[in-house]
C-alpha positions, -999 to 999 in steps of 0.1 A, spaced: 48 -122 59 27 -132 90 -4 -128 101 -42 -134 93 -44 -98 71 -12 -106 51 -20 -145 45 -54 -127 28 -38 -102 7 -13 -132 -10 -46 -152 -14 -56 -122 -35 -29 -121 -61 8 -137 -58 28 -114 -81 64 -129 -97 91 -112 -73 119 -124 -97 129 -91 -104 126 -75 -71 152 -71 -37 139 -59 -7 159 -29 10 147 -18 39 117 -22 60 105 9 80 79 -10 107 47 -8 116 37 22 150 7 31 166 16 73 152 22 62 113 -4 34 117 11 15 88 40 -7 76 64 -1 48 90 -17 26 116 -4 2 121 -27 -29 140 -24 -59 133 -41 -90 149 -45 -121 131 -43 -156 151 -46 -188 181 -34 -171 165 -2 -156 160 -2 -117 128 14 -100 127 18 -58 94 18 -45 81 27 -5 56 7 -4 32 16 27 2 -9 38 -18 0 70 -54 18 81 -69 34 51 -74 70 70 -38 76 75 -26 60 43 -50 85 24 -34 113 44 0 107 23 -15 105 -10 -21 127 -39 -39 103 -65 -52 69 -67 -58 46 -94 -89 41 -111 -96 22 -139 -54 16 -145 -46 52 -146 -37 75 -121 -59 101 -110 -59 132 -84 -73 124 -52 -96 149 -50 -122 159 -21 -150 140 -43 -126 106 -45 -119 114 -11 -152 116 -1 -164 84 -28 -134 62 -6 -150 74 28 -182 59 17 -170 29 7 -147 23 40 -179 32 58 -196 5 40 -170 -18 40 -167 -13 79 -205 -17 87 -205 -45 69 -177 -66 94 -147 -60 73 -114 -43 87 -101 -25 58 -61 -16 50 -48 9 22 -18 2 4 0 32 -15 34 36 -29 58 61 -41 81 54 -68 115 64 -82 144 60 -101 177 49 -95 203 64 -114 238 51 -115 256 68 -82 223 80 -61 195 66 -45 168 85 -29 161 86 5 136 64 18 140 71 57 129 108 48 97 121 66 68 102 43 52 136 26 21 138 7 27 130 -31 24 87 -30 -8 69 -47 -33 46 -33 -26 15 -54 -51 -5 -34 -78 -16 -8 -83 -46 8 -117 -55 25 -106 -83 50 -134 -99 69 -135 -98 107 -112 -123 122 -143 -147 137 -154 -151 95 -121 -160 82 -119 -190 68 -104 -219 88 -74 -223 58 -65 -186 70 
């Protein structure tokens, strides 16, 4: 990882990436407006491949179909929709430079493996929002 935004979001939580193998890496443009990865990891012998997609919260919310509140998934609805547009708008007046992060997951079975380099379609969830402070209020340890 690299970079002021990144160095943040590990400050935040630094999972245990025992059980997971990075695939592919589809990288960040100025028309998707966001950066994903394609992991696999293993659980108890079963394998699960995730696209996981971190960028500008607008066009990460365009791809997504439900978000998680309160550790279950829900439909992203216009009244979410709007209750995140608030919040980003808050967020935003108040200095910080916010990023979505979403993901889609699926199953491996034993002799096929989806195809992550597919056109991203609606039908991933917002897993996640950052607020990251403006670059002159980082701390200096960032």
């Amino acid at each position: 990882m690299g970079g002021t935004l990144d160095e943040a979001i590990q400050a935040k939580s630094t999972p245990d990436l025992t059980t997971v193998s990075k695939i592919d890496e589809i990288p960040y443009d100025f028309v998707r407006k966001r950066l994903s990865v394609v992991v696999d990891e293993t659980f108890t012998g079963a394998t699960t491949r995730r696209l996981i997609a971190k960028g500008a919260l607008e066009p990460i919310l365009t791809i997504c179909t439900q978000v998680w509140e309160g550790g279950q998934a829900m439909a992203l609805d216009q009244a979410r929709r709007r209750a995140l547009a608030d919040q980003f708008a808050g967020w935003s007046a108040d200095g910080f430079r916010v990023l979505g992060i979403a993901e889609r997951v699926r199953f491996v079975v034993t002799g096929w493996v989806p195809d992550h380099r597919k056109p991203e379609r609606p039908g991933v969830d917002v897993t996640g929002g950052f607020e990251v402070p403006a670059p002159g209020d980082l701390p200096e340890d960032l």
